[in-house]
PAMI-263614 format. One record per residue (C-alpha): x, y, z; residue in three letters. Coordinates in steps of 0.1 Angstrom, whole numbers, plus 2048, in hexadecimal, padded with zeros to 3 digits. Example, Ala and Ser with C-alpha at 12.3 -4.5 7.8 and 13.67 -1.06 7.14 Angstrom:
BEGIN
87B7D384EAla8897F5847Ser
***
This chain:
BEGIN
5B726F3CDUnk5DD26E3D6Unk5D325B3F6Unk5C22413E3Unk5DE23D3C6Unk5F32393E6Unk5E221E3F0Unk5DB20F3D2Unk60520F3CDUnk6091FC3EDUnk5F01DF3E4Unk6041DE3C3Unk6221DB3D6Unk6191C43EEUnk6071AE3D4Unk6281AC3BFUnk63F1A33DDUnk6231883EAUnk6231783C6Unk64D1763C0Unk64A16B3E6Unk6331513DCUnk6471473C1Unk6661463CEUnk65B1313EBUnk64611C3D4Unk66A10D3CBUnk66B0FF3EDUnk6450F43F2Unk64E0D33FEUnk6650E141AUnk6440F5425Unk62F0D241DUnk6450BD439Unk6380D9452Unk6120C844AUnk61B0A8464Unk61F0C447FUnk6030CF485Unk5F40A8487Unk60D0A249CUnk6090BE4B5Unk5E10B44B6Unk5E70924BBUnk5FD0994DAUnk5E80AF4E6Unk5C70984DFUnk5DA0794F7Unk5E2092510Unk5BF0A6514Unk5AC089518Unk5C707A530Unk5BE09C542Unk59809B541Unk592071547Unk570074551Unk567096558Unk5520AC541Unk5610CE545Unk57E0DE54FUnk57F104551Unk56110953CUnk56D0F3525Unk5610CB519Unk5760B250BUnk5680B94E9Unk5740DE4EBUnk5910D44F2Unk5990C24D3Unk5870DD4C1Unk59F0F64CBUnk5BB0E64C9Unk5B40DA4A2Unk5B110249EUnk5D010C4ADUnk5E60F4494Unk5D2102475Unk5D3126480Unk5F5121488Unk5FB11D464Unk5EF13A45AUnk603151474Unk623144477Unk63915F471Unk661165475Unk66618946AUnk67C18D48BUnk69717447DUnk69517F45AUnk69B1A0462Unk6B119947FUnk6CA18645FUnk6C91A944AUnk6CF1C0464Unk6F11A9475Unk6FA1A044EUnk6F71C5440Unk6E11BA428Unk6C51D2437Unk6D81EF427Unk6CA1E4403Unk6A61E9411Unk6AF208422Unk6B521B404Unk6942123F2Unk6782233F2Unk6602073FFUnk65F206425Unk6701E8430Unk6521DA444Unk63E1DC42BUnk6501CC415Unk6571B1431Unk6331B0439Unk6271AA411Unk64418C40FUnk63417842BUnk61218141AUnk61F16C3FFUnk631155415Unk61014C428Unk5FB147407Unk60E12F402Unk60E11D426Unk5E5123420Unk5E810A3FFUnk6030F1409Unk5FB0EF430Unk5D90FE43CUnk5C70EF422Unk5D40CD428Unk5D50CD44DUnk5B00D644FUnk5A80B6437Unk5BD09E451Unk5AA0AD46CUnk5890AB45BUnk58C08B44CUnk5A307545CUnk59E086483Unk57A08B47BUnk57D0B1492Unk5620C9486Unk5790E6479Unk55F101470Unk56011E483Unk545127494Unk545149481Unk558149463Unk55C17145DUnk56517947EUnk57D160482Unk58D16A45DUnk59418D46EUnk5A317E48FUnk5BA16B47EUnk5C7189466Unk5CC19A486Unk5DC17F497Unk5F417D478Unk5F71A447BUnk6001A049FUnk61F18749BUnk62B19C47EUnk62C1BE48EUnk63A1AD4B2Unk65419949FUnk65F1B2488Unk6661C94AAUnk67D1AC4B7Unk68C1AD496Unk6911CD498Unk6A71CD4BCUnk6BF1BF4A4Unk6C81E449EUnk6CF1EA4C3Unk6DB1CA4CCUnk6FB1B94BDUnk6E31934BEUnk6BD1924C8Unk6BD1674C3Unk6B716A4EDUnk69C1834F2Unk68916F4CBUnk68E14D4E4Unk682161503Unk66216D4F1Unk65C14D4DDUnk65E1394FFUnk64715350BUnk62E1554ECUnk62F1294EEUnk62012C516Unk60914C513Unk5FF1494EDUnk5E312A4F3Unk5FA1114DDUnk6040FE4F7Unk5E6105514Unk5C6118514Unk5CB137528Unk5A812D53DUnk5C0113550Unk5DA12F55AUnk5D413F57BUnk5BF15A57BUnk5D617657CUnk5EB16B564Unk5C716A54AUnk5C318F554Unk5E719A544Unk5E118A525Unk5CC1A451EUnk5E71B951FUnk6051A650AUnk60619F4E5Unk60817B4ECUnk5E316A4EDUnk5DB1834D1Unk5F01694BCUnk5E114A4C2Unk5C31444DDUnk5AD1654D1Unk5AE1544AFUnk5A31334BAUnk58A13E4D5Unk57B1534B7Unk57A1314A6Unk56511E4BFUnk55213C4C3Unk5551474EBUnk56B1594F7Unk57415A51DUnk59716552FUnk59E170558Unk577166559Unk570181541Unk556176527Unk55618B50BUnk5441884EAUnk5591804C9Unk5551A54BDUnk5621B14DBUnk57D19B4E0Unk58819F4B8Unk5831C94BBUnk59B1C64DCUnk5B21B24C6Unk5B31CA4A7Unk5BB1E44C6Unk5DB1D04D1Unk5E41CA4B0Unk5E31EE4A7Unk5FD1F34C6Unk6111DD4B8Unk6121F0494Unk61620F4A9Unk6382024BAUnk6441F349CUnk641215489Unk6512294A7Unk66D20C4A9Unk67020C483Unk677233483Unk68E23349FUnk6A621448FUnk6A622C471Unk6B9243488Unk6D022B492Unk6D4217477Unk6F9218466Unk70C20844BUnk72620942EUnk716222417Unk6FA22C427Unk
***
């Protein structure tokens, strides 16, 4: 009983944060509106350049024209939904002293973190998903339904899971490190080349494919998408969406794992006035 009045307090919780979140961004819902001629954008480059790329052949690495355009429509609209930047947000509370003031309440900061950008990506969903999937739909005419809706529902929580957890540790070096601005640009360069945004992994060498399985950063991006089209393949690995989504939920639960040991450790060393 106390274990599920414990959980039925943290849904409370987070559904309060999400919804003044919400609200509080709401305020600014046309700065979050610009962001919808982004994801266009990025397909339209990356439509003129793929078929540049392909002329006249029908597949490259497993992978026809059509695909292409595919996946790429579902890497701007997924995008949407797991953009996260808990790493500078918390990076600004820890160098400000601000962080103190979370410190002392009884709601884990992560938490609370993690319930804000709930809110916060409710409403990118309205003002940005939504839209983008009508300009692709109507005006690109792409065929933007996933080839299993449930399963790719899941892989995207856990993609959004992933970049929270992973970005909330390099917020968290803040506490170690006096400014973490060049390790956040080392890992965002990083995440941009092995993430999918930019380039399926298929056209990467081969070794490269195999350690992929091993970082946080095609949990982010290409697992979601490949879950989208509905095959999955990697380092000439097939594997089916269950399989690739259950290895995901695995990596993802590393990623919660070093987040909770970080988060206890910067307890340690966390200082400030009053504290």
């Amino acid at each position: 009983m106390n274990l599920l009045n414990a959980i039925k307090h943290k849904i409370d919780v987070c559904r309060a944060v999400a919804f003044v979140t919400y609200k509080e961004w709401s305020a600014y819902r046309t700065h979050s509106m610009v962001s919808i001629i982004v994801g266009p954008v990025y397909f339209i480059v990356q439509y003129f350049i793929w078929t540049a790329v392909y002329g006249t052949a029908d597949m490259l690495n497993g992978m026809a024209l059509s695909q292409m355009i595919r996946y790429f429509g579902a890497a701007a609209i997924i995008g949407y939904l797991t953009m996260d930047f808990a790493d500078w947000n918390l990076d600004m509370l820890i160098r400000t002293g601000k962080f103190l003031t979370y410190a002392l309440r009884p709601v884990n900061h992560r938490f609370f973190a993690f319930s804000q950008k709930v809110g916060h990506r409710l409403l990118g969903f309205i003002v940005e998903f939504i839209p983008c999937v009508l300009i692709f739909t109507l005006l690109f005419r792409i065929d933007m339904r996933p080839a299993n809706a449930p399963w790719m529902i899941l892989s995207i929580a856990l993609a959004y899971l992933m970049n929270f957890f992973v970005n909330y540790c390099l917020g968290m070096a803040s506490f170690w490190i006096v400014q973490t601005g060049g390790l956040r640009a080392v890992y965002s360069l990083l995440g941009g080349v092995f993430s999918g945004i930019l380039i399926p992994l298929v056209f990467f060498p081969k070794p490269l494919q195999i350690i992929q399985f091993f970082l946080p950063f095609q949990y982010t991006s290409y697992v979601p998408v490949m879950v989208f089209l509905g095959q999955y393949t990697l380092g000439d690995i097939q594997l089916s969406i269950p399989s690739i989504v259950g290895i995901q939920a695995i990596a993802v639960l590393a990623a919660f794992l070093l987040s909770e040991l970080m988060y206890k450790a910067a307890m340690k060393q966390f200082t400030a006035v009053g504290a």
